[in-house]
ZAMARGU-4260 file (C-alpha; in steps of 0.2 Angstrom, whole numbers, plus 5000, padded with zeros to 4 digits):
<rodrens>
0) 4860/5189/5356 | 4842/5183/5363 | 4828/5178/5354 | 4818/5197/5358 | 4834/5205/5353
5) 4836/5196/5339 | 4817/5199/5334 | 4819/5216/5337 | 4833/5220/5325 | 4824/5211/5312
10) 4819/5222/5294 | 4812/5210/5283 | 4794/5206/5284 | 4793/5187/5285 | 4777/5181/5274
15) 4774/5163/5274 | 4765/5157/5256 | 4756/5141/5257 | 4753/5137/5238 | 4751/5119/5232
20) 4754/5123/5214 | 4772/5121/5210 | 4771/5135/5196 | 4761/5147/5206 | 4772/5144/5223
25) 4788/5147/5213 | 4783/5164/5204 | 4775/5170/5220 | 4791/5167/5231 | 4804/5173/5218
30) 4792/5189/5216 | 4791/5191/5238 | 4810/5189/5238 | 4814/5201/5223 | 4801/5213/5234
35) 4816/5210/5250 | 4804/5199/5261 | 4810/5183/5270 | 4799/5169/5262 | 4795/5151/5267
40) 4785/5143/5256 | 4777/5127/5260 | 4763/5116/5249 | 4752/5109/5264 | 4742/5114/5277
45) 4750/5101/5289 | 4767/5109/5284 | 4760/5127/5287 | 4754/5122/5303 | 4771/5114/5308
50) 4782/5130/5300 | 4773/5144/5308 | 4779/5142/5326 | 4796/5139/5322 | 4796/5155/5305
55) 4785/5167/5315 | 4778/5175/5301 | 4770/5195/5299 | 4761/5187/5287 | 4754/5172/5280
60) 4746/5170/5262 | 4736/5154/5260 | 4727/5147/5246 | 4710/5142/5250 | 4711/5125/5239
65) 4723/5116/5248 | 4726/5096/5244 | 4726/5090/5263 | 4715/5104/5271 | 4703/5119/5265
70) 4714/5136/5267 | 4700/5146/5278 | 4701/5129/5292 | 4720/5131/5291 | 4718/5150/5293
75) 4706/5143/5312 | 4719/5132/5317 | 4732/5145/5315 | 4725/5159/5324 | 4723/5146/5339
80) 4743/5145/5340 | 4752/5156/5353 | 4757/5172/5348 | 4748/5172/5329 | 4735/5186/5334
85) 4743/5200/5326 | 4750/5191/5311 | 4740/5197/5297 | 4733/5183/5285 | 4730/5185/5267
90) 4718/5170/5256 | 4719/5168/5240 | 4705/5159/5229 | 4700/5157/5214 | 4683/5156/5220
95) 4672/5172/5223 | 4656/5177/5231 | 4651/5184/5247 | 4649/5168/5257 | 4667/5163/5253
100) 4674/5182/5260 | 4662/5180/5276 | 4667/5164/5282 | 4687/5169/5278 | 4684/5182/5289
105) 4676/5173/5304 | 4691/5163/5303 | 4701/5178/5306 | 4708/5181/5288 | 4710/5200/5286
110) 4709/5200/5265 | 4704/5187/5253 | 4708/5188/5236 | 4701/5180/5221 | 4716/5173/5208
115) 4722/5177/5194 | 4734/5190/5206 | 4744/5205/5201 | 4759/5204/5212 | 4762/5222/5214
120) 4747/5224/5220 | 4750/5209/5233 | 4767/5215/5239 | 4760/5234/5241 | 4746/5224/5251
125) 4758/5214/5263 | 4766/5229/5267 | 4751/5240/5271 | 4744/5226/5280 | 4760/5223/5292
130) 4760/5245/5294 | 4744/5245/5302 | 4749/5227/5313
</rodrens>
């Protein structure tokens, strides 16, 4: 089977996290694959950038504190790889405010949202976000 066929059969929404706290990265993809998505989880912006080629995710959740790069500068160098201008992206901050939001969204984040999460809410998100792709 080619790769378009294979992509074209394909029912789990792939969602690539990219949380650097080992208690919140663990909860959140256990909660994802319990919700039938196909999770990659990765701590670093440098492995985010190297995974999302190769994963091809619908959709990327990226903390905004990361340890080798801020999340919203993660989120600009993503949307300059080929073929990542219809994956939705979701941040996730505990830090607020109205600048914050604005310069997520010129970086191309479609939603930002500001921790502590409920998960239901993020998994009915990830799915309305990926209906509308």
């Amino acid at each position: 089977m080619t790769d378009s066929a294979a992509e074209g059969q394909r029912t789990q929404l792939r969602v690539l996290l990219v949380e650097d706290e080992p208690d919140s990265a663990d909860l959140m993809t256990m909660l994802l694959e319990d919700a039938d998505f196909d999770v990659r989880c990765v701590s670093h912006a440098h492995e985010a950038l190297a995974a999302t080629p190769v994963f091809r995710p619908d959709v990327i959740i990226l903390d905004v504190n990361l340890p080798d790069m801020d999340g919203i500068d993660l989120a600009t160098r993503l949307r300059r790889l080929d073929g990542l201008s219809i994956t939705r992206m979701i941040a996730v901050s505990a830090i607020s405010g109205a600048a914050h939001v604005q310069r997520a969204a010129s970086a191309g984040i479609e939603t930002y949202l500001v921790k502590p999460l409920r998960m239901k809410d993020l998994i009915e998100l990830i799915r309305a976000e990926v209906s509308t792709k």
